[in-house]
C-alpha positions as CSV (number, residue, x, y, z in Angstrom):
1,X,0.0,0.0,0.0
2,X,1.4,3.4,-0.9
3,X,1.6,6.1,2.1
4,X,-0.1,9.4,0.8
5,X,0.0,11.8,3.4
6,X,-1.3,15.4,3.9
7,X,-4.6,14.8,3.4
8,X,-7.7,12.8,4.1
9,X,-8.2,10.6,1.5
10,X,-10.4,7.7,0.4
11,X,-9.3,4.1,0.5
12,X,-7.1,3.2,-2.8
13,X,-9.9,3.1,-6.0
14,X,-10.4,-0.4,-8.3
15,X,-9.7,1.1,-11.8
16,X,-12.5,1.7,-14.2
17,X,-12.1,-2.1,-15.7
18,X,-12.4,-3.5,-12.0
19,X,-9.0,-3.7,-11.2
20,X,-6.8,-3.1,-8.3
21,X,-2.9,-4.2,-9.1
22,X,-1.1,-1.1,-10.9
23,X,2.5,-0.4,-11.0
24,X,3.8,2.3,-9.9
25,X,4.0,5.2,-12.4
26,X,5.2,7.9,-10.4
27,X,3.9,10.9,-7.9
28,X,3.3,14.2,-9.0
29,X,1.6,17.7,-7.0
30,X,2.2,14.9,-4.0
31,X,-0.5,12.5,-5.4
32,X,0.7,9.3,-6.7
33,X,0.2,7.3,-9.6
34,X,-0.2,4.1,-11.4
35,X,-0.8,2.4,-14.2
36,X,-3.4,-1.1,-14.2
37,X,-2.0,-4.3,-14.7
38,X,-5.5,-5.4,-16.3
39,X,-6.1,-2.3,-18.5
40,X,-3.4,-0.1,-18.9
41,X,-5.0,2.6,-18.1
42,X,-3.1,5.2,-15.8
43,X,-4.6,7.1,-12.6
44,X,-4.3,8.6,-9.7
45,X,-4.5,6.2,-7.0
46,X,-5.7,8.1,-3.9
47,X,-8.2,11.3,-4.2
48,X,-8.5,13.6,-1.7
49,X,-12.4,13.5,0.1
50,X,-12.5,16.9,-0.9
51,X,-11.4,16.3,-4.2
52,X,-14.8,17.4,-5.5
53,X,-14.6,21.3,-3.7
54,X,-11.8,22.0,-6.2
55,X,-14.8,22.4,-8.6
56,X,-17.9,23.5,-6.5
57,X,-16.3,26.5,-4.9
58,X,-15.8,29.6,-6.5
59,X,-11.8,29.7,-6.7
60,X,-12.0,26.6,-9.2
61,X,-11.1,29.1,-12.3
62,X,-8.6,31.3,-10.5
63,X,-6.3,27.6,-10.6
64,X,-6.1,28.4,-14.9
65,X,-3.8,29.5,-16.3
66,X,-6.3,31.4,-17.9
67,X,-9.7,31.9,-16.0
68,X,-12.4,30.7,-18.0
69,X,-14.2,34.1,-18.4
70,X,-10.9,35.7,-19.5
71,X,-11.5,32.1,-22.4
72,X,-14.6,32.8,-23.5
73,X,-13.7,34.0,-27.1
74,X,-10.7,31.9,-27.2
75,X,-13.4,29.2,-26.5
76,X,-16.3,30.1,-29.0
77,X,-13.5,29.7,-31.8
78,X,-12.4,26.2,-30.8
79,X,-16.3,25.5,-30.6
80,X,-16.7,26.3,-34.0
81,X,-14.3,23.5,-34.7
82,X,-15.6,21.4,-33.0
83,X,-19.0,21.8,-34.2
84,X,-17.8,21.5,-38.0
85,X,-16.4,17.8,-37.1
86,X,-20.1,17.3,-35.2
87,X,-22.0,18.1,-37.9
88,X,-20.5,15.1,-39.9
89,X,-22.5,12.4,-37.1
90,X,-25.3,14.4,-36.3
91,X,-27.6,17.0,-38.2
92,X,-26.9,20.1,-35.9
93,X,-30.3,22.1,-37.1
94,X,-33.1,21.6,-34.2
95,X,-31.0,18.6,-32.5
96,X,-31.1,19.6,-28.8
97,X,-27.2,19.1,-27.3
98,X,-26.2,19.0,-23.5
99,X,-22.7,20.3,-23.1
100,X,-21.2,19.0,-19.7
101,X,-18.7,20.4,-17.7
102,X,-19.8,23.7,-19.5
103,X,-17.9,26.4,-18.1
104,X,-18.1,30.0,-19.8
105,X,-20.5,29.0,-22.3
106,X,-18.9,29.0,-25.3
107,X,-19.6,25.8,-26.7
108,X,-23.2,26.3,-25.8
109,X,-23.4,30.0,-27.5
110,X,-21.7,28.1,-30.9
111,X,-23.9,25.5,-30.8
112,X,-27.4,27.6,-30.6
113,X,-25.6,29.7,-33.2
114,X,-25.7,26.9,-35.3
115,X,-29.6,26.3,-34.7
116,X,-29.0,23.4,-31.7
117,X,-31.6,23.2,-28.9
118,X,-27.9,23.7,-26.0
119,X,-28.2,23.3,-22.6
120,X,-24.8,23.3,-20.5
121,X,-24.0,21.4,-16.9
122,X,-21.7,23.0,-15.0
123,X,-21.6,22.7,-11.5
124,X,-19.2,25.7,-10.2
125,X,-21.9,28.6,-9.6
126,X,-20.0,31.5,-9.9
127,X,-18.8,30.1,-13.8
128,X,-22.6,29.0,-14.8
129,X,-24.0,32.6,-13.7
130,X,-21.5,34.2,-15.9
131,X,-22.2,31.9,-18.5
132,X,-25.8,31.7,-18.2
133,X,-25.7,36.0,-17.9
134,X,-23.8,36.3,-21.3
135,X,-24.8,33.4,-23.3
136,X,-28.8,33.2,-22.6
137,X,-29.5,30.0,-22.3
138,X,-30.1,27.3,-19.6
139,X,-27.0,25.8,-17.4
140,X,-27.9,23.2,-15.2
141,X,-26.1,22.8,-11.3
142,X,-26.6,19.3,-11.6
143,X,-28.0,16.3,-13.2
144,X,-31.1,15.9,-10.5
145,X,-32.3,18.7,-12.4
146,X,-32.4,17.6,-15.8
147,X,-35.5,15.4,-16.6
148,X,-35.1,14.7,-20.7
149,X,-33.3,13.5,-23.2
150,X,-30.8,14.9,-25.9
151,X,-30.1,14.2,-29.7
152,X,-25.9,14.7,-28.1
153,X,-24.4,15.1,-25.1
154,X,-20.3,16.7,-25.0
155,X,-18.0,16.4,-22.7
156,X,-15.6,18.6,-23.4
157,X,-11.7,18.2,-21.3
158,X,-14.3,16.9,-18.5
159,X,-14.5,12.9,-18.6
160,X,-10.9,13.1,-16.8
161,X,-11.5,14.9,-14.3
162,X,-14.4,12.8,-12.8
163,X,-14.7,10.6,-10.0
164,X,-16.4,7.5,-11.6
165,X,-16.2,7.5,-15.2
166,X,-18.3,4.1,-15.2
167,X,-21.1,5.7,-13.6
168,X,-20.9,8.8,-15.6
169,X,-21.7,7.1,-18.9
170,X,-24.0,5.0,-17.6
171,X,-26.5,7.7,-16.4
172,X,-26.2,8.9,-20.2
173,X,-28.5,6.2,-21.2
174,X,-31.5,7.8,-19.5
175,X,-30.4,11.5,-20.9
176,X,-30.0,9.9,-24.5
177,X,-32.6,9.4,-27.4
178,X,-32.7,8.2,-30.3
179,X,-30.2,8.1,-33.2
180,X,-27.8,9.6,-30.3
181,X,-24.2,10.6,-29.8
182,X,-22.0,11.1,-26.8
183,X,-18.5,12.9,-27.5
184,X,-15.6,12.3,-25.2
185,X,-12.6,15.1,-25.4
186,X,-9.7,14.0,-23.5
187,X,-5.9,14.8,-23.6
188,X,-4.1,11.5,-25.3
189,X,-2.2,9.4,-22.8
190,X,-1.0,7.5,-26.1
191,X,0.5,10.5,-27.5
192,X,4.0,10.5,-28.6
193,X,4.6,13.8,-26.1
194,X,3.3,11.7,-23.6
195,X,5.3,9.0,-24.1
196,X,8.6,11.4,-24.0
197,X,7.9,13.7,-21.0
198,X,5.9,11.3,-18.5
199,X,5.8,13.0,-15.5
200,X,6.5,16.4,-17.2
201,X,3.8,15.9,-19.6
202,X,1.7,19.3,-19.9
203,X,-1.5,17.3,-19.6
204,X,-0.4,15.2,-16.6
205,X,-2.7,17.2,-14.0
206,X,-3.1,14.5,-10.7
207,X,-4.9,17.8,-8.9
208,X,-7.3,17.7,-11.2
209,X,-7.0,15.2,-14.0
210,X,-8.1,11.5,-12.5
211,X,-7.1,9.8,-15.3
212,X,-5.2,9.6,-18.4
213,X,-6.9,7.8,-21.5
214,X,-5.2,6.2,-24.7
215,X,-7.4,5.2,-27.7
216,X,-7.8,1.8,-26.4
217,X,-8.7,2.8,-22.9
218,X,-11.1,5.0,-23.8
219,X,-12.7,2.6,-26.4
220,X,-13.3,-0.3,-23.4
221,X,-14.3,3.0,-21.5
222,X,-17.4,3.2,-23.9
223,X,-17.6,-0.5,-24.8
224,X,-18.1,-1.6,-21.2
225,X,-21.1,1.3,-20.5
226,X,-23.4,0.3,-23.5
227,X,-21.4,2.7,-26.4
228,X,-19.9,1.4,-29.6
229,X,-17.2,4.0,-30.2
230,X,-17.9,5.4,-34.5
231,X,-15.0,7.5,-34.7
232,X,-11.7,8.7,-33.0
233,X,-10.3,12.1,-33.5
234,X,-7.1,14.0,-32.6
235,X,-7.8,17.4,-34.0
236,X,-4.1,18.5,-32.1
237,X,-1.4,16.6,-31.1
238,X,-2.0,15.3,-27.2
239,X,-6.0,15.0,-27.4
240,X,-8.3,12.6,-28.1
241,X,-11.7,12.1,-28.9
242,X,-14.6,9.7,-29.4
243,X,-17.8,9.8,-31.0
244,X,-19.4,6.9,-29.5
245,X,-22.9,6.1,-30.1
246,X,-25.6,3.7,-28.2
247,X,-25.3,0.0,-28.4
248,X,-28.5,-1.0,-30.2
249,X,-28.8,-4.1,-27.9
250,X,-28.3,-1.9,-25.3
């Protein structure tokens, strides 16, 4: 067992695939991790109890480089991307789109733009007031308050950050309908840069980034919560994405 000091934390996590053994990758911002003898995939192995205030209380943006308001154009531009490589899965006109992990907005602002039904999630209330006050439409505080279903759902540099990426997919299947898609933005734990700079890797975050995906960890991601990933994308060096779409069986 590793000693992790410091800090209250919860009892060592199973992976995502169910399994315990890792080997030891190396600690980083004093939080150490591992990679899973079963999977591959690499996490950090002991979270903080608090973990989750990092995002709830108002300082969360002020740990950016750039706060998110200060992003907000930066942000609209990279949604417009993003939106082009959308439209090639989905019809974007009158499909209604839940953006999670929303921050300022701008994904949401794009994608009305563009004639979507967006809705965001974010749950860090001083960010979804801003964002809700300068783009207009709804932002939800959390999921008990959505009760329907969406054509997509994004997550955006989010699925990493979350406690139980298992659980988080699987809850999509009652927000889904239809001919739906879920898209998963992560940074690439497969990526050449990666590879090089391990612990010095710019997206190796253990304060805030729970785990690190490759393409085929984030394929069995999908795979094992009802998905069949249709495409993978790296629209920039270090990230990843899926479009992954329901498993008819499922």
């Amino acid at each position: 067992m590793l000693n992790y000091t410091g800090v209250k934390v919860t009892q060592d996590r199973l992976c995502v695939c169910g399994g315990l053994i890792t080997t030891y990758f190396g600690e980083k911002h004093g939080r150490p991790l591992g990679s899973c003898l079963q999977c591959g995939l690499l996490r950090v192995l002991r979270v903080p109890d608090d973990y989750m205030d990092t995002y709830t209380s108002g300082g969360y943006e002020m740990t950016r480089e750039i706060p998110y308001r200060k992003r907000y154009e930066h942000d609209r531009e990279v949604a417009k991307l993003r939106l082009k490589k959308l439209e090639a899965f989905v019809p974007l006109a009158n499909s209604s789109l839940l953006d999670v992990g929303s921050a300022n907005g701008g994904f949401v602002q794009e994608a009305t733009a563009k004639g979507m039904l967006a809705r965001g999630l974010e749950i860090n209330p001083i960010i979804r007031a801003w964002a809700a006050s300068r783009v207009g439409s709804k932002f939800y505080s959390s999921w008990d308050e959505i009760q329907w279903a969406f054509d997509v759902i994004t997550y955006h540099d989010v699925i990493e950050h979350v406690l139980d990426p298992n659980a988080e997919l699987l809850r999509l299947h009652d927000h889904l309908k239809g001919p739906s898609l879920v898209v998963l933005d992560t940074p690439d734990a497969g990526d050449e840069s990666f590879l090089q700079d391990r612990l010095g890797w710019k997206h190796l975050k253990p304060l805030e980034h729970l785990f690190y995906f490759s393409e085929p960890t984030l394929r069995a991601l999908c795979e094992r919560n009802g998905f069949d990933v249709i495409h993978i994308d790296r629209p920039i060096p270090g990230k990843l994405v899926a479009y992954a779409a329901l498993k008819k069986s499922a």
